[in-house]
C-alpha positions as CSV (number, residue, x, y, z in Angstrom):
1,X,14.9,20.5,3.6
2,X,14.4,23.3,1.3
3,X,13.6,26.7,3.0
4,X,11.5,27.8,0.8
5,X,10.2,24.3,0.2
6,X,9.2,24.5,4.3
7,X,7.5,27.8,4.1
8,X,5.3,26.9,1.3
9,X,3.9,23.9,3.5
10,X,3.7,25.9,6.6
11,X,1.7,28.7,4.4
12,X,-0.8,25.9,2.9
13,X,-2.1,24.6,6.1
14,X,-2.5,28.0,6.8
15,X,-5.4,28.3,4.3
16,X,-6.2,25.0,4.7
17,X,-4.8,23.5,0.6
18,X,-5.4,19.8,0.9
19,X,-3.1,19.5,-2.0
20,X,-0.2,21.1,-3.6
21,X,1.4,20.4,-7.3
22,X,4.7,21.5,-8.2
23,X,5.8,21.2,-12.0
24,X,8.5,22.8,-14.2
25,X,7.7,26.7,-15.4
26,X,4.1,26.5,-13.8
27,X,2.3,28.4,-11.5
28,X,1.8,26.7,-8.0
29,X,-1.7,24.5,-8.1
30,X,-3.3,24.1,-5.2
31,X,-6.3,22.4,-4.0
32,X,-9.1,23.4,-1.4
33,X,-12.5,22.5,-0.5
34,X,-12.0,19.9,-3.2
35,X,-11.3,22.8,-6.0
36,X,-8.5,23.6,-7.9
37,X,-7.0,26.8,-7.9
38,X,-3.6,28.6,-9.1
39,X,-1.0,31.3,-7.9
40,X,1.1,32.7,-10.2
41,X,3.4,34.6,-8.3
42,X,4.6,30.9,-7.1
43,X,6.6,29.1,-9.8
44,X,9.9,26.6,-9.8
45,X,12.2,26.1,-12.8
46,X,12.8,21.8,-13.8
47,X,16.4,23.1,-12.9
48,X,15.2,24.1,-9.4
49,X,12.4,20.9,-9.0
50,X,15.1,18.6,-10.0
51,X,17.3,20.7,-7.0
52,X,14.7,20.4,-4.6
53,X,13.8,16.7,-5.5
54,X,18.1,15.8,-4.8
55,X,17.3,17.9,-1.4
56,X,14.4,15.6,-0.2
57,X,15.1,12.2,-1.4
58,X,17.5,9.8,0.5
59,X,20.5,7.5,-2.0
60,X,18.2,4.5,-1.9
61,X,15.1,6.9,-3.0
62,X,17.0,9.2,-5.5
63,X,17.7,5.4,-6.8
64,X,14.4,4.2,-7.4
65,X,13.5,7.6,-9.2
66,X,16.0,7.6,-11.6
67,X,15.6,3.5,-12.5
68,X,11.4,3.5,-12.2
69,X,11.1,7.7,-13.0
70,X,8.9,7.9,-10.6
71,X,8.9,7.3,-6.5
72,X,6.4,7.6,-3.7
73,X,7.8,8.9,-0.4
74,X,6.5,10.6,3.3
75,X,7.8,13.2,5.3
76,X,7.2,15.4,8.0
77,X,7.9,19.1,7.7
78,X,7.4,20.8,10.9
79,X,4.5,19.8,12.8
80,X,3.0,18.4,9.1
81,X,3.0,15.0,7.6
82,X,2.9,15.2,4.1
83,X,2.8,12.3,0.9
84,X,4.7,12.8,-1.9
85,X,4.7,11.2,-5.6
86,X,7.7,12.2,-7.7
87,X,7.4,11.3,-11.3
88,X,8.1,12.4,-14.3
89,X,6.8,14.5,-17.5
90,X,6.8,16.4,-20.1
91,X,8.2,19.9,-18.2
92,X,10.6,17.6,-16.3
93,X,10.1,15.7,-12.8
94,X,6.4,16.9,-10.9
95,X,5.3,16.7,-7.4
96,X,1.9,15.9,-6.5
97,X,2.0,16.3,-3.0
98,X,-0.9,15.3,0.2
99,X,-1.2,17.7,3.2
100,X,-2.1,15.1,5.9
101,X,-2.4,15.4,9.9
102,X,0.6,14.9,12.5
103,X,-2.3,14.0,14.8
104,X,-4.7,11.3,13.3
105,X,-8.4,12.3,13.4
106,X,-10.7,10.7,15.6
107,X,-13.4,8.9,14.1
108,X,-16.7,10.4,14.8
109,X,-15.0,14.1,13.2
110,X,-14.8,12.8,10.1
111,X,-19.0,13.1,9.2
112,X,-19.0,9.0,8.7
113,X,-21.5,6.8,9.5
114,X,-21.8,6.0,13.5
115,X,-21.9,2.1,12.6
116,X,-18.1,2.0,11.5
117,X,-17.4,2.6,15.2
118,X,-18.4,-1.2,15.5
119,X,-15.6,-2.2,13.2
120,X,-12.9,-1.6,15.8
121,X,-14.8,-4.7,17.9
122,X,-14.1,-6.9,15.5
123,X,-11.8,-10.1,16.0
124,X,-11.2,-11.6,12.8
125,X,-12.1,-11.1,8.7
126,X,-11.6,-8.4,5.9
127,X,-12.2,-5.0,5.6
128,X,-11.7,-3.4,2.4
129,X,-11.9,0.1,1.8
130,X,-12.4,1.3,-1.9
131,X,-12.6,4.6,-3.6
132,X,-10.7,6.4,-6.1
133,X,-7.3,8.7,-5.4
134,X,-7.8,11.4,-2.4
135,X,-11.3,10.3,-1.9
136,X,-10.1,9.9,2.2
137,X,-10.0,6.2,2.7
138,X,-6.5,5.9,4.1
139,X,-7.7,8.5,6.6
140,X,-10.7,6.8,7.2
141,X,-8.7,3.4,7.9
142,X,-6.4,4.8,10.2
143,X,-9.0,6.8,12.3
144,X,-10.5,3.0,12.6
145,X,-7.1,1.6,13.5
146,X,-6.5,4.3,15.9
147,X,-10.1,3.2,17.6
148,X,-8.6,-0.3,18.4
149,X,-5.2,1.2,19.2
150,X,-6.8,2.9,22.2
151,X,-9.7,0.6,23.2
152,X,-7.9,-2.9,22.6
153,X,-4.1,-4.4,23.7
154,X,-3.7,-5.9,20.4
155,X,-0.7,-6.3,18.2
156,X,-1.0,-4.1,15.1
157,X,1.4,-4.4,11.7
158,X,1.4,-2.3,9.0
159,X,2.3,-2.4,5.4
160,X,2.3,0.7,3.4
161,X,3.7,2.4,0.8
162,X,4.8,5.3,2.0
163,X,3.7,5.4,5.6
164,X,1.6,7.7,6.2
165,X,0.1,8.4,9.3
166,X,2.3,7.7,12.4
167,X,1.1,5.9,15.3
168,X,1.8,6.3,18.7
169,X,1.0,2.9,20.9
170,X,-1.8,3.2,23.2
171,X,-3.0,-0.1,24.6
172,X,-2.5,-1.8,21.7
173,X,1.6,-2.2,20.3
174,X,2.0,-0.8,16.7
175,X,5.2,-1.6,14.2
176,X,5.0,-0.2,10.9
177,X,6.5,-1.2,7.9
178,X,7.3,0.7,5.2
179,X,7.8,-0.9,1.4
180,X,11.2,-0.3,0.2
181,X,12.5,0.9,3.4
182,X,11.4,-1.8,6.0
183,X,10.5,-4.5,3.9
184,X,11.0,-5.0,-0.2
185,X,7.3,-5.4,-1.7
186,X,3.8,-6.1,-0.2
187,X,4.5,-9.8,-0.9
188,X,7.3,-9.7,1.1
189,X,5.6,-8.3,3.7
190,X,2.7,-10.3,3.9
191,X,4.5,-13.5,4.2
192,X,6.7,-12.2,7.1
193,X,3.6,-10.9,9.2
194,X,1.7,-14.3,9.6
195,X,4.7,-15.5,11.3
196,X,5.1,-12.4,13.6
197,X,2.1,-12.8,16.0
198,X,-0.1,-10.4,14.6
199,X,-4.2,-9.8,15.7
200,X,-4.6,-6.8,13.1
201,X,-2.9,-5.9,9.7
202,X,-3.2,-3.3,7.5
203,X,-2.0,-3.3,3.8
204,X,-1.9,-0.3,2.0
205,X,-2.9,-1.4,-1.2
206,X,-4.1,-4.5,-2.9
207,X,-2.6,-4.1,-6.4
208,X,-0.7,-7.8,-7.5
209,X,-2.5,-10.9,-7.5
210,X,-0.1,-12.4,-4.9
211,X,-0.9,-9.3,-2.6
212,X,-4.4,-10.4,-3.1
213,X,-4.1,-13.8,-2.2
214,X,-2.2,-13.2,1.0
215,X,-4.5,-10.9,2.5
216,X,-7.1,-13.2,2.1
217,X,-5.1,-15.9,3.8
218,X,-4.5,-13.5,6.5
219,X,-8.1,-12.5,6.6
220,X,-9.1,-16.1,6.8
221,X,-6.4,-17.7,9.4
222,X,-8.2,-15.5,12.0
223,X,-6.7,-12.0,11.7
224,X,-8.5,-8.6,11.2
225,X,-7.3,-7.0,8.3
226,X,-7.8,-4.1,6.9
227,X,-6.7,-3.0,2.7
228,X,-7.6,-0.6,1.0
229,X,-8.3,-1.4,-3.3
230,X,-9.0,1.4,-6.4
231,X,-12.5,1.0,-6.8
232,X,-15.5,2.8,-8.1
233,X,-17.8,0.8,-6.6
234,X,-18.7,-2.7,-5.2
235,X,-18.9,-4.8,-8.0
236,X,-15.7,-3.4,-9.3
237,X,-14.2,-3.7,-6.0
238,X,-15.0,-7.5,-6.0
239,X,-14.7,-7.9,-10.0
240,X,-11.0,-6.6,-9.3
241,X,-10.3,-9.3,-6.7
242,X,-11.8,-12.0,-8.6
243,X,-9.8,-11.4,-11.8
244,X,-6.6,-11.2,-9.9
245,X,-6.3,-14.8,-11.1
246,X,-7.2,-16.7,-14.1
247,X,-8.8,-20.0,-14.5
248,X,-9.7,-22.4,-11.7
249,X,-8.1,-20.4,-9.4
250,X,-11.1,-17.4,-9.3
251,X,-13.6,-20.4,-8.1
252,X,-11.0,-20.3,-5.1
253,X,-10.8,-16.4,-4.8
254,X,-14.4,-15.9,-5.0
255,X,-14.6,-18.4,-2.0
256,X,-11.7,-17.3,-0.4
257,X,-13.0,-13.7,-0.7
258,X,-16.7,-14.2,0.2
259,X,-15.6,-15.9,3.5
260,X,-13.2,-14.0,4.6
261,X,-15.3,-10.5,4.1
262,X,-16.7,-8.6,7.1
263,X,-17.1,-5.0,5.4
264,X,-17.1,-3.7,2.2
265,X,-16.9,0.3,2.0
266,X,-17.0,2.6,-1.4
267,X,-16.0,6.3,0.1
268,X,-16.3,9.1,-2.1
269,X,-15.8,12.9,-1.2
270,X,-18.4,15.1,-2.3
271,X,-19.1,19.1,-1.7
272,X,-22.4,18.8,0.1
273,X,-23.5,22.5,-0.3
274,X,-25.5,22.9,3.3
275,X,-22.4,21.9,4.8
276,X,-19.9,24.1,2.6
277,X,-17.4,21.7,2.3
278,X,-16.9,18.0,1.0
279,X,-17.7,15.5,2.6
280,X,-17.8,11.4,2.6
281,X,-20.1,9.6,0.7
282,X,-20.9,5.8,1.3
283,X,-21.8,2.6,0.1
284,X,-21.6,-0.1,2.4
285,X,-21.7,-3.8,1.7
286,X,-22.1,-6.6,4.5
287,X,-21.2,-10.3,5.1
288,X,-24.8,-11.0,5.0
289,X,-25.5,-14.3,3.7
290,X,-26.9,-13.1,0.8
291,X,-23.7,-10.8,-0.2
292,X,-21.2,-14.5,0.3
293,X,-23.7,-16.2,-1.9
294,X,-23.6,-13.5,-4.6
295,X,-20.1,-13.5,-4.4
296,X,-19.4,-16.8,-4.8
297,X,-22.0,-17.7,-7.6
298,X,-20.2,-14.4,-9.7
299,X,-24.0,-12.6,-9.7
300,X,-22.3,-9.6,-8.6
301,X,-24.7,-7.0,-10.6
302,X,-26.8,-8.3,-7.8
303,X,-24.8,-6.6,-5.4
304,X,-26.4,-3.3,-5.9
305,X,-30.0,-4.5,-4.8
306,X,-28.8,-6.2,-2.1
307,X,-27.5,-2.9,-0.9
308,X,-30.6,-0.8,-1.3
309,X,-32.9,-3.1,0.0
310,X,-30.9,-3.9,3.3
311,X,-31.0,-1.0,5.1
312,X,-32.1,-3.0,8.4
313,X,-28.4,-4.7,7.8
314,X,-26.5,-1.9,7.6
315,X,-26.4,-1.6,3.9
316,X,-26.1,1.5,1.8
317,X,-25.7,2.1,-1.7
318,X,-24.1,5.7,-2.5
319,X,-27.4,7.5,-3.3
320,X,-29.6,5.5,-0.1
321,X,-26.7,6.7,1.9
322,X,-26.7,10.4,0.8
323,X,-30.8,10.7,0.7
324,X,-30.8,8.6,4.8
325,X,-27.5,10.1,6.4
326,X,-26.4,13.1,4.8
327,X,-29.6,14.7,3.8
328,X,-31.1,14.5,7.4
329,X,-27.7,15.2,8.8
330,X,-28.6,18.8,10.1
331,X,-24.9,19.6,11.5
332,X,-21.4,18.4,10.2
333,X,-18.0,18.6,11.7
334,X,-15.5,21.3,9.5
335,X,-12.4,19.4,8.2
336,X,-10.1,21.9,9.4
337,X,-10.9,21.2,13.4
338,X,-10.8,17.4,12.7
339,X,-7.2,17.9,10.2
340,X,-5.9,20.4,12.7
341,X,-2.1,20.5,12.9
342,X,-1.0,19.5,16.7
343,X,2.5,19.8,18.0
344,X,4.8,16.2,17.8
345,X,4.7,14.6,21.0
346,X,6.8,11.6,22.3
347,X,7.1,10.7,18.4
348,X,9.5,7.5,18.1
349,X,12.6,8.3,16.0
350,X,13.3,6.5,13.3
351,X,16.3,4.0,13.7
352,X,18.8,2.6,11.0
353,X,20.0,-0.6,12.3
354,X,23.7,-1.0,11.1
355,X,22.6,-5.2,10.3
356,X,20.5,-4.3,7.2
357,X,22.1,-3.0,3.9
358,X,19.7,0.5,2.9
359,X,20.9,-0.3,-0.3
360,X,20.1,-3.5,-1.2
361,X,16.5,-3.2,-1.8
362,X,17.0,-1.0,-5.0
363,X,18.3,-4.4,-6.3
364,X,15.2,-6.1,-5.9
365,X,12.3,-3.1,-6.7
366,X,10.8,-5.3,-8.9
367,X,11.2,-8.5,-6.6
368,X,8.2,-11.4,-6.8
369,X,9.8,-13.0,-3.6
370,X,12.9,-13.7,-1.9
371,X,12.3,-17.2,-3.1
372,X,12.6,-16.3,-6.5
373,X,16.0,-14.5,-6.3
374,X,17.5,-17.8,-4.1
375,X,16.3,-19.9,-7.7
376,X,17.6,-17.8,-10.5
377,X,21.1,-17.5,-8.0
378,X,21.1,-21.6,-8.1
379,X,20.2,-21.8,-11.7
380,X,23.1,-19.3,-12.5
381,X,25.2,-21.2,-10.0
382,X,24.2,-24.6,-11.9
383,X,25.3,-23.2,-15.3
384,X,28.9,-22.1,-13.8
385,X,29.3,-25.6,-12.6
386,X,28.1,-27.4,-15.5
387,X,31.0,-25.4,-18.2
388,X,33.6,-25.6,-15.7
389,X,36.5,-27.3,-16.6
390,X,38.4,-30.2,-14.6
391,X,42.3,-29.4,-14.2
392,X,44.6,-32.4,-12.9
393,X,48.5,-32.1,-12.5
394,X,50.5,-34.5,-14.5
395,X,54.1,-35.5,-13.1
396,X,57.1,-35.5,-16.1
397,X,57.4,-39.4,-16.8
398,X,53.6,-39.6,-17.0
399,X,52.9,-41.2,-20.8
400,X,50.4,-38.4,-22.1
401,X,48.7,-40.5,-24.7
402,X,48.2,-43.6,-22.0
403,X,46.2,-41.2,-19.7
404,X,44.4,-40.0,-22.9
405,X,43.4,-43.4,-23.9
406,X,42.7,-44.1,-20.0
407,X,40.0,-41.1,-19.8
408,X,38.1,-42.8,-23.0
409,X,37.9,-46.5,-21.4
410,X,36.4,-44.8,-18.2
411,X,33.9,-42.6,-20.4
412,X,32.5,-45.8,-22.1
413,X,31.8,-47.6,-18.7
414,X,29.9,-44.5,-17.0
415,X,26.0,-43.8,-17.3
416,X,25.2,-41.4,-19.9
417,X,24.0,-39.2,-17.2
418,X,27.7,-39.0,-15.5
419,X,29.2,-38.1,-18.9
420,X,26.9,-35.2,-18.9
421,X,27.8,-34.2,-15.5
422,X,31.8,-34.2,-16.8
């Protein structure tokens, strides 16, 4: 790793930077308390960012950067876990890069709601998690996980992409899978983990329809899952997930969806000036009878009343939540005690099993399934079969024009389909 790379991280939990961006011939950007700031005595040439980037990336990564431009990735500098998106711009390749803890935070320090302590009871159904980029939920998701992790002995798979927080098994077991490392796409992922006796799941990201559809299975076949979706809001969230597919098949989502639903949370981050910091804003939706039957009649500009008139349901919309919790709130818990950095303990290794090939993902970035690489292999293998040519070895007194004539009787008798096949 990069020394000076290193020091800059160490430094920036320091004074507590949340986020750090590194581009070509600009001063250092930096952001804390949910502001952006600058230092200008810090700045890397594209020579010495495209350095760094060779530095930090493994083959298969330095791969994927130079055939998509762009490449998501985790690491763990020191006692710090950090996310990383390489991509690419006009001053050369950029880093946008997310300070997170070694230690995950425990729930009730991160100023939420006391009822999403009940989530981590839960047996079965969906919990989604919306917001836009930074706004926490991944934190809040894995401070929920961690809940069950040491109150429950359940399994626990992940899919993410990168891995971000690492857990260490408490009563529940834990594997995590990482997308492009451990497994090839969400997709992939998803239709491995029913079929690996899972009672909770956790995908990263619901982006492709056929990400959206199998979690929904999942959700419904009796597992708690939680995901976590772009979303503004709840009737984006759900408008999302209902135009995954087209046609017929959104009656099915919309059913599939309001079934399988246990908890639908918006999380923003906002400064809150009595508190001198930001912190998260919520809208919760609930699988109240009321919500499924919005849901699946598509009324979903309903949604919104629903959540400001159920308060005795646990209901919130953004500005119910922020005039009921957070302005009566008269204490809240500083970000930098919850996102302190702890000393690694006992943290598993990662091992390289010398059965799977590292580099044959990068074939297969783009990959809808396994399924449909086996096809397009047999329909390529079909085509080589059907131009290749018949040899046979003719001994010296064999009359040539005999055998000729021999080959054309044969060809009359035979179904048309045979000729085709010769």
């Amino acid at each position: 790793m990069n020394k000076r790379f290193s020091d800059l991280i160490m430094a920036s939990i320091k004074n507590r930077f949340s986020d750090i961006h590194i581009t070509g011939g600009h001063p250092l950007i930096f952001r804390r308390d949910g502001i952006i700031h600058s230092d200008k005595s810090i700045k890397w040439s594209p020579a010495e960012i495209d350095a760094m980037v060779k530095d930090m990336l493994t083959d298969k990564q330095l791969h994927t950067l130079k055939k998509r431009w762009s490449v998501d990735l985790a690491l763990s500098v020191g006692q710090v876990r950090i996310r990383i998106n390489v991509f690419y711009t006009t001053r050369g390749l950029s880093l946008a890069i997310r300070l997170l803890p070694e230690a995950i935070p425990e729930l009730n320090g991160l100023n939420l709601h006391p009822s999403l302590a009940t989530i981590k009871d839960l047996r079965a159904g969906l919990v989604l998690v919306c917001g836009s980029t930074g706004s926490g939920k991944s934190t809040t998701v894995a401070a929920i996980i961690e809940e069950i992790n040491r109150t429950r002995p359940v399994h626990i798979i992940t899919i993410e992409d990168p891995i971000e927080y690492r857990f260490q098994p408490k009563k529940a077991f834990i594997e995590q899978r990482e997308v492009g490392i451990h497994v090839p796409s969400f997709k992939q992922g998803l239709l491995d983990v029913l079929r690996e006796n899972p009672d909770v799941i956790f995908v990263g990201e619901l982006r492709e329809p056929d990400t959206i559809r199998l979690t929904l299975n999942a959700a419904e076949s009796g597992h708690l899952v939680f995901a976590t979706l772009h979303a503004t809001d709840a009737e984006d969230a759900i408008y999302r997930i209902n135009n995954s597919v087209t046609g017929e098949n959104q009656d099915v989502i919309r059913y599939q969806f309001a079934s399988a639903l246990s908890w639908l949370i918006i999380q923003q981050l906002n400064f809150i000036e009595k508190a001198g910091f930001r912190v998260p804003v919520l809208a919760i939706l609930r699988d109240t009878p009321s919500v499924k039957g919005s849901i699946r009649d598509n009324k979903l500009s309903q949604l919104e009343t629903i959540m400001q008139t159920s308060r005795n349901e646990g209901m919130f919309s953004l500005e119910l939540y922020e005039r009921e919790f957070i302005d009566t709130r008269t204490s809240f818990i500083h970000p930098h005690k919850t996102f302190g950095m702890m000393a690694e303990t006992s943290k598993e290794p990662d091992f390289k099993s010398s059965l799977i090939d590292p580099l044959a993902v990068q074939d297969i970035i783009y990959m809808t399934s396994v399924e449909d690489d086996l096809k397009r292999e047999e329909e390529a293998k079909a085509k080589r079969d059907d131009g290749e040519q018949q040899y046979v070895v003719l001994e010296d007194d064999v009359d040539l024009e005999e055998l000729i004539a021999q080959f054309g009787r044969e060809g009359e008798t035979k179904p048309e389909s045979d000729k085709a096949g010769r």
